[in-house]
Structures are given as structure tokens and as C-alpha cells.
C-alpha positions in Angstrom: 80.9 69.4 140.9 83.8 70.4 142.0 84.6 74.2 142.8 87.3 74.3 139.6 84.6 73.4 137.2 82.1 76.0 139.0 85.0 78.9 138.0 85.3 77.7 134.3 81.4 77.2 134.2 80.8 81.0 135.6 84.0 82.5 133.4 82.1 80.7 129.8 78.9 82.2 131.1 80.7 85.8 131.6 82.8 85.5 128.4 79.2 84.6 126.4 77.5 87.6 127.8 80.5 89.7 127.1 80.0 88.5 123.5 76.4 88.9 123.0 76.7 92.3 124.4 79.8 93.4 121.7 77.8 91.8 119.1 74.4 94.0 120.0 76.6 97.7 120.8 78.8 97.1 117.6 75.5 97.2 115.3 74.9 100.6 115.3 78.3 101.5 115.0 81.0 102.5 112.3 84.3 100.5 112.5 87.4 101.5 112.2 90.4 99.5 110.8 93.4 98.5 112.5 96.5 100.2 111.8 99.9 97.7 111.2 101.3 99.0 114.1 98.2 97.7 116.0 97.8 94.8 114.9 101.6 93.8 115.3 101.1 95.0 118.9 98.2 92.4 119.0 100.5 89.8 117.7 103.5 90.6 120.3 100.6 90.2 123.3 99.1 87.1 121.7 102.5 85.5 121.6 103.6 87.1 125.4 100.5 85.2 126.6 101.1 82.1 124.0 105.0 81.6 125.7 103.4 82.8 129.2 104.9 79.0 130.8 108.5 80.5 129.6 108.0 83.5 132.2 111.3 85.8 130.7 109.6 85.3 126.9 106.2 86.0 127.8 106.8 89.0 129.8 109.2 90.1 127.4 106.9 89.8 124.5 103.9 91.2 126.5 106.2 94.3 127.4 107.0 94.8 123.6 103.2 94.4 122.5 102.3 97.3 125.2 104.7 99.4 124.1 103.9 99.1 120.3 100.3 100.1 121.5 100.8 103.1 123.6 103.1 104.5 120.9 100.5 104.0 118.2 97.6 105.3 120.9 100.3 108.6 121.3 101.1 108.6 117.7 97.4 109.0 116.4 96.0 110.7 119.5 95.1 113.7 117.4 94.1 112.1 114.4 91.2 109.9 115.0 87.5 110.4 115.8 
């Protein structure tokens, strides 16, 4: 095996872990929706990462997804649990 399929086969290992463990913590817990203005945010980063071979796009579209989702953090700092 070469060392590129080693890194894929340890990052699929990691990422199923990672998902067993959000599946077990999120049990006990209450969930809270996503606002618009979130999930937009979500979108824009989705789409930076999408368009990431067109460097100006993705960077652009990553930039506007973090700042959708610090203003929304700022905008409902007070107002959620």
C-alpha cells in the first residue's frame, strides 16, 4: 500500500469515530434549529469549498460564508442558551 492510501485509510477511520462519537453525545441532548442566516452561511462555505479549484471563487465564497456566521454568532450572542 502505498503511503496516499494509508492517509485516506487513517482520515475514514478518524472521520468514523468522529461520527460515532456525535451520534452517542447528541443523545442526551436538546437540539437547537438553525437560523436562515446560518444555514445560508453553511451554503456560502459549502460552495467556497465546492469552487475551491477556482482559487478567487472559493475564497471569495468561503470569506462571505464566515462572515454571515460571525454576524449571526454576534447578532444572537445574548439570546441563546
Amino acid at each position: 500500500m502505498s503511503s496516499s492510501q494509508i492517509y485516506i485509510g487513517i482520515s475514514i477511520l478518524i472521520m468514523a469515530v468522529i461520527a460515532v462519537l456525535v451520534f452517542v453525545v447528541k443523545r442526551g441532548r436538546e437540539t437547537k434549529k438553525l437560523t436562515p442566516l446560518t444555514e445560508l452561511a453553511f451554503g456560502f462555505v459549502l460552495a467556497g469549498l465546492l469552487f475551491g479549484g477556482y482559487r478567487v471563487l472559493g475564497y471569495c465564497l468561503l470569506g462571505v460564508g464566515i462572515v454571515l456566521a460571525v454576524y449571526d454568532m454576534a447578532r444572537f450572542r445574548g439570546k441563546r442558551n
